[in-house]
Structure formats: structure tokens, C-alpha cells
N, C-alpha and C positions, 0 to 999 in steps of 0.2 A: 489541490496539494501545493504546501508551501516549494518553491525553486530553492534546492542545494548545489550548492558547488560540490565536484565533486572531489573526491576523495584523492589526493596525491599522490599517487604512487609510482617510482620508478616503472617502466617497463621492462630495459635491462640495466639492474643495477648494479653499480660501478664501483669496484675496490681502489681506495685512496690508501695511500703508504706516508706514512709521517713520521717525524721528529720532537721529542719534549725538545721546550726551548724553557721551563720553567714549572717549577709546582710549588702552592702554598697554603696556609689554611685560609680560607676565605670566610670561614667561622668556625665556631668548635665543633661542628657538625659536616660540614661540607670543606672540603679541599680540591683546588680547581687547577687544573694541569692545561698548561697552555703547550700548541704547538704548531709546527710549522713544513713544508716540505714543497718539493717543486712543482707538484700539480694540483695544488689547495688552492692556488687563484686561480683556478678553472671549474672548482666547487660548487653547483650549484642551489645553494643555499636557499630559501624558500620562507625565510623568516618561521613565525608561530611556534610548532613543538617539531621542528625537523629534527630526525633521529636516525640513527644508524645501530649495524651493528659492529662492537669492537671487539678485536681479537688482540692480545695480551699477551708477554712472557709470562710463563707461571714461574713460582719460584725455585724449582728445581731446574728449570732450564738455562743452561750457559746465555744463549743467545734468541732471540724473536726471528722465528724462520715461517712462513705462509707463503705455499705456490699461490698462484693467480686464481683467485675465484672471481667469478662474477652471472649475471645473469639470475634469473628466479630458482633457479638448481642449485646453488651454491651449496645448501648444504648436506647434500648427496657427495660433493665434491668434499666439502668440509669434515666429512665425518670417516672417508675414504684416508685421511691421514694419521696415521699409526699414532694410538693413545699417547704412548709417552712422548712422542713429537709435535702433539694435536696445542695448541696457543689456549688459553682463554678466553670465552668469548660470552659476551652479555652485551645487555640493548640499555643506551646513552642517549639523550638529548643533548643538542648541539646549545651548549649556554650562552657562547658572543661567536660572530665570524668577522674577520674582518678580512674584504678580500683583495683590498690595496695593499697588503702586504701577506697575505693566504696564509694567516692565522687563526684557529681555532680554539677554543677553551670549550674543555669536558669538565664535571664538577661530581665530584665523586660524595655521596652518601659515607661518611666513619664510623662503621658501625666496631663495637667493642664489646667485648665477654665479660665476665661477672670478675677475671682478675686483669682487665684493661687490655686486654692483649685483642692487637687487630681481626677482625672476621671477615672474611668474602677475597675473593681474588682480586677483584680489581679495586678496591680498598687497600688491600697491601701492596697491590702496584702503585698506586699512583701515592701511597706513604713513602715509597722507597724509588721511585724514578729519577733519575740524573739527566739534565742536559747530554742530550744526542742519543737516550735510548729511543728504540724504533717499535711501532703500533702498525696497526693499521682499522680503517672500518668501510666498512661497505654502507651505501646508501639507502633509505627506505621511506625518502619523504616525512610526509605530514599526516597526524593525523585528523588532528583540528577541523573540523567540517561544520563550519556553523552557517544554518540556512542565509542567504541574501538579506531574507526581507524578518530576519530575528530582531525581536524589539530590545531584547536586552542578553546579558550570557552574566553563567553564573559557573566561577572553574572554582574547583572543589581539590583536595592535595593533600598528600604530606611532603617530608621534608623530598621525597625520592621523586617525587612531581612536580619540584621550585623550579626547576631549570626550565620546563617545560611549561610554568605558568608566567614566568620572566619573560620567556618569548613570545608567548601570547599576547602579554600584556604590549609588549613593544611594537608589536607586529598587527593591533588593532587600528581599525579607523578612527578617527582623533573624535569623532561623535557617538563611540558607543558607549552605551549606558549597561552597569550591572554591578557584582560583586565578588569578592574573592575570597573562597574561606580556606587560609592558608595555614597546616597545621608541621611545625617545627617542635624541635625538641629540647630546647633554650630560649629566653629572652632574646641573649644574644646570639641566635641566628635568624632573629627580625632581620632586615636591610629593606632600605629604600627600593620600589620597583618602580621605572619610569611607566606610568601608564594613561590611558586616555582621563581627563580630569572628570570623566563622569562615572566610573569603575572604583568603587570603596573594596580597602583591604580587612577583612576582619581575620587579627593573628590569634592561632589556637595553639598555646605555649604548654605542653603536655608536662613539663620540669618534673617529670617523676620516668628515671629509666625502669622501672616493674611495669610500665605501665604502656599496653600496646599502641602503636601508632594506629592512629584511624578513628579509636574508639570515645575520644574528647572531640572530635568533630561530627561522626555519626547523632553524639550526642547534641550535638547543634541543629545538626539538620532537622532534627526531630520538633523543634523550638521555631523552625524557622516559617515564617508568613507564606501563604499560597504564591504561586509561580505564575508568571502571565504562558499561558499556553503558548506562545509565540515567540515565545524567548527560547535559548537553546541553554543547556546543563555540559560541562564537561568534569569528568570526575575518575582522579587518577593516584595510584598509591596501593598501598597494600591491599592484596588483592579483595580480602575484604569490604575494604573501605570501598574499593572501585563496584563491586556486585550490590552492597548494600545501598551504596550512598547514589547507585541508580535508580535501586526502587525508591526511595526517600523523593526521590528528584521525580519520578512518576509520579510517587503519591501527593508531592505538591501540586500538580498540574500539568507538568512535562510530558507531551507527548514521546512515546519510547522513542521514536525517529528525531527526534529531538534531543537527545543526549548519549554521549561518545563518552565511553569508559574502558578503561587497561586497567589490572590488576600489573603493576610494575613488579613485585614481590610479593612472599607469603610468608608469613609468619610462622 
């Protein structure tokens, strides 16, 4: 049996409280909110797809109020708070940290309805955040578990799994070899990823909003050359994408222990 590392995960994890210091579109699809607060440079950040969960003002709420959760119970604790005082809360990848000055940037998915008008709660938050409003998220590792002795990695995405394939890519050994089939919903939210020089991007530009996320990259995979068995699959994005595009990834050669997939959203 091939040696995996294992799997990252807090033991007691730890509620962080933060500050917007800034938000802007980072492309026509993504908008990325930076922030900052006094126990972020104690963050223990972990490179690859480290992710948390974020809790939100909703937008009938005057103010962002969250008692103290923490530990694997949290949302026992979490759910114990009266509906209409209860924050928002959804699961974030961490997209830069920097911990010489315990900064953080989230980068939010815009999604939009048939007459332009924003959809999802933390999409309208992080449209409409000012300097000094208050968040918070709790920690939950990594999930990225690619075997020691994996001859190559192949991460698989849509737009709502960039953040999480940015940090992979960054947070790779400077000798891995593989490929990256990254599907966006514009030309222009291509961008440069700094990644090992042996890792090729192949971008899946869907330019048609009728037309679901997932479904111009499943249709790749379909196309795509047999898998060296000893290589790992990671594949993330609507939930679809993430169920299907694991069998695909078996039926290329991927042992199932060999490929780690989330369903981030559903269609």
C-alpha cells in the first residue's frame, strides 16, 4: 500500500474574529475581500486548500454578533442561536495569508440571476462590505492528501475550487509533475497561477451563462489519456462535477484511494 499523509485536520478548532481592511473585483467573476485582526498572526495557516468555516452579517442584521464557538461541537453550539440573530455561514478557502502582518484574503464566487441582481449571502456580503466591518471563521485544515510517493496530480475545478487550486499549486514541491483542468466562466477570469514548472494549466472557459458549471470540463475528462495509477486526482466544484469527475478519474486508472473530491455547491 502506497504511504499517505495524512489528512489535516484540527483537533480543537479555533474561532478567529476579523476585520475587512478592503474588497475588490479580482475579475468579473471573483471578488476578493481582504482582512485583518489582532490574532491572524497566530493563524496557523498550512498552505494547499486550507479552509475554514465563515460566519457573516446577513443583510437584515444591524450588526455581526457570534458567542464563542469552538471545538468539533461548534455547530450544536451554532445552531442553539436564535434564527433571526443566527450570522451566515458557508465553507471558504483561504486564497493568500500573510502572516507578517495577519492578513487574510477570501475570494468570493458572483453569482447573478437572469435580471443581474446578486444571489447567495456571502456574495452580497462581500459586494457590499466596508472597511471595519466584523466576520469571523473557524478553522478546519486541509484537505489535499496526496500520497508521498504520487508520481504526478491532476486537480480538476470550477470557478468555486480556484482558490483552492491557487493554493495547491503554490504550496506544491517545486518537482511535481501533472496538470490542471481549471474551468472559469470568462476569458477574463484566466489569471496567471504561480505553480511548479512541471504542472500545465489547461482553461475551460464555459462563455455561455445557460450553461452549467462542470459540464465543459466532465466533457474533457471524457477525452482525456489513461492516468498512471500512482498518481493522485483531486476534483472539486459543483457537486456534480466533484461525484462525476471522480468516477472519470477511476475510470482513467485512479485508484479511489487516490483521489479526494467535495461537492463545494449544487446546482
Amino acid at each position: 500500500m502506497p504511504k499517505k499523509s495524512s489528512r489535516t485536520v484540527p483537533t480543537d478548532p479555533r474561532l478567529y474574529r476579523a476585520e475587512v481592511i478592503a474588497s475588490y473585483d479580482l475579475t468579473p467573476s471573483l471578488r476578493r475581500v481582504t482582512a485583518g485582526g489582532d490574532g491572524l498572526k497566530d493563524f496557523p495557516w498550512m498552505g494547499y486548500d486550507h479552509w475554514f468555516r465563515l460566519f457573516l452579517r446577513r443583510p437584515h442584521q444591524g450588526q455581526f454578533v457570534l458567542p464563542e464557538l469552538s471545538g468539533t461541537k461548534w455547530y450544536k453550539e451554532f445552531l442553539a442561536i436564535p434564527e433571526h440573530a443566527r450570522p451566515h455561514c458557508a465553507n471558504y478557502t483561504v486564497a493568500d495569508y500573510r502572516p507578517e502582518t495577519g492578513e487574510i484574503d477570501i475570494d468570493f464566487v458572483i453569482h447573478r440571476g437572469a435580471d443581474g441582481s446578486l444571489e447567495g449571502g456571502a456574495a452580497i456580503w462581500a459586494c457590499s462590505v466596508e472597511p471595519g466591518d466584523e466576520f469571523a471563521f473557524l478553522d478546519q485544515g486541509i484537505i489535499f492528501d496526496r500520497p508521498d510517493d504520487a508520481s504526478e496530480v491532476l486537480l480538476v475545478a470550477d470557478e468555486s475550487g480556484l482558490p483552492a487550486v491557487a493554493g495547491i499549486l503554490r504550496s506544491l514541491p517545486h518537482d511535481t509533475v501533472g496538470r490542471v483542468i481549471q474551468e472559469v466562466p470568462t476569458h477574463l477570469d484566466r489569471r496567471d497561477l504561480p505553480r511548479p514548472a512541471g504542472v500545465d494549466i489547461s482553461w475551460v472557459v464555459r462563455d455561455d451563462s445557460n450553461l452549467v458549471a462542470g459540464v465543459k470540463t466532465l466533457a474533457a475528462l471524457k477525452e482525456y489519456p489513461p492516468l498512471d495509477p500512482n498518481g493522485y486526482g483531486f476534483v472539486v466544484g459543483e457537486s456534480k462535477l466533484a461525484t462525476e469527475g471522480r468516477r472519470q478519474l477511476h475510470r482513467l486508472g485512479l485508484p479511489k484511494d487516490r483521489i479526494t473530491f467535495s461537492g463545494f455547491w449544487k446546482h
